[in-house]
N, C-alpha and C positions, 0 to 999 in steps of 0.2 A: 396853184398848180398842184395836181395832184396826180402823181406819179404808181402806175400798176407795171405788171407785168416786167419786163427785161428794162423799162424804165426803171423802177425799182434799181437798177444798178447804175443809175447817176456817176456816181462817185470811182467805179471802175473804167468808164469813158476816160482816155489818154487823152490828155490839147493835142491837136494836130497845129500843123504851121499856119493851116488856114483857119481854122475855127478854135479859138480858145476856152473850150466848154468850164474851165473853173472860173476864166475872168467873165464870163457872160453870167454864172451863177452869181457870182459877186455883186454884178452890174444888177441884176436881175434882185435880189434881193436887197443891196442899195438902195434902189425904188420902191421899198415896201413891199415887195412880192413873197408870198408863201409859199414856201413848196413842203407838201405831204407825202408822204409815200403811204403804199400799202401792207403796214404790217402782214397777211398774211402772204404776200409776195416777196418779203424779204424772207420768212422765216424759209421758206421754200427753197432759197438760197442758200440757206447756209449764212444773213446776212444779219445785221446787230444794228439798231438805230445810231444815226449820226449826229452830227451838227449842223449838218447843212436841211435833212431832211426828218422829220419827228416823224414817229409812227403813227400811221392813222388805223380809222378802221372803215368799213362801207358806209356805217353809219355818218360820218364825219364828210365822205365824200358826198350823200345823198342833202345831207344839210348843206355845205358847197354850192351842189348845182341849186336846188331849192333857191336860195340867197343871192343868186348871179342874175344879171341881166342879160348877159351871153354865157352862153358855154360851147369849147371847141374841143373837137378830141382828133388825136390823132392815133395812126397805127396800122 
């Protein structure tokens, strides 16, 4: 997964009662799943790499889709 824009603010998203977005990162990454974000979408922010999320760059995204059998974008 590869996170731009207000994605990029993953980590700011509150769990609500109905959707637990930290345990589903959890879950989600549990599974072997990756998630990237877009270094110049955080830096825009005012935001600092995580742990949950490593800084990417476009470069990194274009090798991504390149390497997938599917790719889906939302937005």
């Amino acid at each position: 997964m590869f996170l731009l824009s207000k994605g990029s603010e993953l980590e700011n998203i509150p769990d609500a009662k109905n959707f637990d977005i930290s345990a589903k990162v959890k879950e989600f990454k549990d599974l072997q799943g990756k998630i990237y974000v877009c270094g110049t979408c955080l830096k825009i922010r005012g935001k600092e790499e995580s742990g949950v999320c490593p800084i990417s760059t476009m470069t990194d995204l274009l090798n991504l889709i390149e390497n997938s059998d599917k790719v889906l974008t939302f937005g």
